[in-house]
C-alpha positions as CSV (number, residue, x, y, z in Angstrom):
1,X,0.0,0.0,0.0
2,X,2.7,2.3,-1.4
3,X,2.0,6.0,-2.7
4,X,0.3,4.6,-6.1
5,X,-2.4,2.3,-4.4
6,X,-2.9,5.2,-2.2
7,X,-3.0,7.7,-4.3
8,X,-6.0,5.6,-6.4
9,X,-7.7,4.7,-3.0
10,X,-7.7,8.4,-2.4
11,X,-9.4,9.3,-5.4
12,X,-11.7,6.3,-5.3
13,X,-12.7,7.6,-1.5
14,X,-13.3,11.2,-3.1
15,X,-15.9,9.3,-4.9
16,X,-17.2,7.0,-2.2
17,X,-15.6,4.0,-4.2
18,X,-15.6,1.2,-1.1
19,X,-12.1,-0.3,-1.1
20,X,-9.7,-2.6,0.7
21,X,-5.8,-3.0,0.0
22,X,-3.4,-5.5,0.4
23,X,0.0,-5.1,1.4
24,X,3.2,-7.7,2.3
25,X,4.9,-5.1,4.3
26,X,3.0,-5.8,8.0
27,X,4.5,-2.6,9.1
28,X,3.0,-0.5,6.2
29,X,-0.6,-2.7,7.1
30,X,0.0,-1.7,10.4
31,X,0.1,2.1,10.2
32,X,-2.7,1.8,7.6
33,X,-4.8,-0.2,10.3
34,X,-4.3,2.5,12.8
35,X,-6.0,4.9,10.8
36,X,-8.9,3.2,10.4
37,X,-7.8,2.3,6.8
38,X,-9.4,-1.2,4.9
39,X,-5.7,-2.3,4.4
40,X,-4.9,-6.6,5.4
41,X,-1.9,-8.2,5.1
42,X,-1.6,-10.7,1.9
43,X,-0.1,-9.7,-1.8
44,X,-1.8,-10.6,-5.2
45,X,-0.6,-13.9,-4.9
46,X,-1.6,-14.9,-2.0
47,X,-5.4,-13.7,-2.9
48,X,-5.5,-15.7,-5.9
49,X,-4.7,-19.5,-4.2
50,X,-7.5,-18.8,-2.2
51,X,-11.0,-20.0,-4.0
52,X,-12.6,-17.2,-4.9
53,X,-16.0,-17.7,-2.7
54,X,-13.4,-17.2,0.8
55,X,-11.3,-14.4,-0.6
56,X,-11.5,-11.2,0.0
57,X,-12.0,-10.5,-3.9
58,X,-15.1,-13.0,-4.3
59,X,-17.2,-10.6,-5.3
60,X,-14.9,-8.5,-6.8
61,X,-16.0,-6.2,-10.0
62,X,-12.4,-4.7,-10.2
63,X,-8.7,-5.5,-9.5
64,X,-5.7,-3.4,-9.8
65,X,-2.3,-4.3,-9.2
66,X,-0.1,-1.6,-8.5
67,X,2.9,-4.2,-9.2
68,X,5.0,-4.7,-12.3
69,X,6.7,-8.3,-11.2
70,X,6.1,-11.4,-13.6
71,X,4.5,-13.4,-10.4
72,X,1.7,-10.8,-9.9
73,X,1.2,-10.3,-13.7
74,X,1.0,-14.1,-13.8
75,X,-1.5,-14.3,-11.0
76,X,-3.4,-11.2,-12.2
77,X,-3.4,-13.5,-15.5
78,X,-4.6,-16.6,-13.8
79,X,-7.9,-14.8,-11.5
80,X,-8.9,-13.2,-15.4
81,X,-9.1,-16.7,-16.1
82,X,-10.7,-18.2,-13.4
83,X,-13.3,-14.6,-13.3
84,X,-13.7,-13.7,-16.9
85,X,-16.8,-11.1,-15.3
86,X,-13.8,-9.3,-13.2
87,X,-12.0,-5.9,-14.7
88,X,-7.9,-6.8,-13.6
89,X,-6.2,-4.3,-14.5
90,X,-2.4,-4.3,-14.1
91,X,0.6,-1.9,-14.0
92,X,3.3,-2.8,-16.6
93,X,6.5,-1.5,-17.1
94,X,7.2,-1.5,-21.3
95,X,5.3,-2.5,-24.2
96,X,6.4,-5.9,-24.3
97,X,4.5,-6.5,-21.0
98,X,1.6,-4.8,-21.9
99,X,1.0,-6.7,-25.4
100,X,1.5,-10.2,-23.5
101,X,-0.8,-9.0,-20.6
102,X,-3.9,-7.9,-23.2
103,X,-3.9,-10.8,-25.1
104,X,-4.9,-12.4,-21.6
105,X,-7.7,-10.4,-21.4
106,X,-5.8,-8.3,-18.5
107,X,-6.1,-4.6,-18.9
108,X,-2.5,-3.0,-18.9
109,X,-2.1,0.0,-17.9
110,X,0.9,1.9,-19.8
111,X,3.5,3.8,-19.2
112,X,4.3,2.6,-15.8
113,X,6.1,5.9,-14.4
114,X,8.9,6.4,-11.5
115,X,6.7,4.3,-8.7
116,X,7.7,7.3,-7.0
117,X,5.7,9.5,-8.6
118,X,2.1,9.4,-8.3
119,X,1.5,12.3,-9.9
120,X,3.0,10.3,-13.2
121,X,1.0,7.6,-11.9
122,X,-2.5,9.0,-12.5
123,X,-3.4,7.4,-15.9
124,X,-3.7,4.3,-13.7
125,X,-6.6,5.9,-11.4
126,X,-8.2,7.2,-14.3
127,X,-8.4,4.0,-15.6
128,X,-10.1,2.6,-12.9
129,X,-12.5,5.1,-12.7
130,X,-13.3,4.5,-16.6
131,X,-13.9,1.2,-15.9
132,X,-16.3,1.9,-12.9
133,X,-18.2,4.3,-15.0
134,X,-17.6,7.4,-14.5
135,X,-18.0,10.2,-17.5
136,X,-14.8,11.6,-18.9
137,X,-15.9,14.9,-17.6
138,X,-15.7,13.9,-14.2
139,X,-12.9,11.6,-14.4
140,X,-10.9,14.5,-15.9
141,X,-12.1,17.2,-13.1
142,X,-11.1,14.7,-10.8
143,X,-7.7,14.1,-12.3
144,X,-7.1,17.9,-12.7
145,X,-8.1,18.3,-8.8
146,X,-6.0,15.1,-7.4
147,X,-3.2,16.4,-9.8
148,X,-2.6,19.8,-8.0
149,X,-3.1,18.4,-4.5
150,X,-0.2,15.5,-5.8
151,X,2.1,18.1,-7.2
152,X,2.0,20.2,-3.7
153,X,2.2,16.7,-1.8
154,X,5.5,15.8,-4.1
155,X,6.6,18.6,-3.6
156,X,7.3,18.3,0.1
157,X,6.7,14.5,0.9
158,X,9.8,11.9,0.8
159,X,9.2,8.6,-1.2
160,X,7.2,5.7,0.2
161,X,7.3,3.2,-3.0
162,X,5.0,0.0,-2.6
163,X,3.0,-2.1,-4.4
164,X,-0.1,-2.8,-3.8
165,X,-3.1,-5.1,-4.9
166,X,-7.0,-3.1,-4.8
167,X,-10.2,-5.1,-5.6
168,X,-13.3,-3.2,-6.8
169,X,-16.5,-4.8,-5.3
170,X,-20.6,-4.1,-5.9
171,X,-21.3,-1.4,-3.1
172,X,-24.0,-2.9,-0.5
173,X,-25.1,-0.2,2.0
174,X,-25.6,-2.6,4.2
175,X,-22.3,-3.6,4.8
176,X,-20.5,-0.3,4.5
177,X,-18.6,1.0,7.0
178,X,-17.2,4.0,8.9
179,X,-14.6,6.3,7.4
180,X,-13.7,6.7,4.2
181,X,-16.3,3.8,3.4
182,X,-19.4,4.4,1.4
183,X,-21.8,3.0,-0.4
184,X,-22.3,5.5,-3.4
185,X,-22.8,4.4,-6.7
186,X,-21.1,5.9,-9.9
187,X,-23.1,7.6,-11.8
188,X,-25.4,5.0,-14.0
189,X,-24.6,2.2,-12.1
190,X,-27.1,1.0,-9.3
191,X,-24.8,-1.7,-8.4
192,X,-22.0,0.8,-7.1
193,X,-18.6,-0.3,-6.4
194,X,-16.3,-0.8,-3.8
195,X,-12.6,-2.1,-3.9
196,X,-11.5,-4.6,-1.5
């Protein structure tokens, strides 16, 4: 749960997008956890071995991994297989990584900037918002907002790389929580969405 998966968590909470993140790192769970934050200990891989029905991305409608390793391109390869009806979208690092990755039915997401940048990172939230249904008008207010507040926050924040896996799920109101939490539905879609 490095600055790109929490730079896309940020804009999904701007749009009450319910998420949850992953992280290997316990200490970076930990710190997450004590601000209330939907962030668990696991990685991409781990996620995938477990059947889908008992992980946290059953009822997924979305997931993005923020890493550009082979073993979580191959997992994000293998849960497209296993849920065709899931959106996986995937940061890649050159061409040759996206081609192989969209033949797979994996959405890559290209260029893959300095991971410390998140601000060079945003083509990866838009994306996500795109595929949650948002209008390009308000994707691209939303970008041109979370742009400026990124470029202040470079500005005067060290680096904190990390990667990251996010699952988008349907919103039910009846399970959301406290905090940055909610239940809101894009626009034109009565399902909603949420990531875990």
């Amino acid at each position: 749960y490095g600055r790109i998966a929490k730079m896309i968590t940020t804009v999904l909470d701007e749009r009450l997008v319910r998420w949850t993140a992953f992280d290997a790192d316990p200490s970076v769970v930990e710190r997450a956890r004590r601000k209330h934050l939907p962030v668990f200990f696991g990685d991409v891989r781990q996620l995938a071995q477990r059947p889908a029905s008992r992980s946290a991305v059953g009822n997924a409608r979305m997931v993005v991994v923020t890493s550009t390793d082979r073993k979580s391109h191959r997992v994000a390869t293998d849960f497209k297989r296993a849920r065709a009806d899931v959106a996986v979208l995937v940061s890649v690092a050159d061409l040759a990584q996206a081609q192989a990755l969209e033949r797979t039915g994996v959405i890559p997401i290209t260029p893959r900037l300095p991971e410390d940048s998140p601000v060079l990172n945003l083509p990866l939230a838009m994306a996500v918002l795109e595929k949650l249904g948002y209008s390009q008008d308000e994707i691209n207010l939303t970008m041109r907002e979370k742009r400026l507040e990124l470029l202040r926050e470079e500005a005067a924040a060290p680096t904190d790389v990390g990667a990251a896996a996010l699952a988008l799920h349907p919103a039910d109101p009846s399970t959301a929580g406290p905090g940055p939490l909610g239940a809101h539905p894009p626009p034109g879609d009565a399902a909603g969405g949420a990531a875990a």
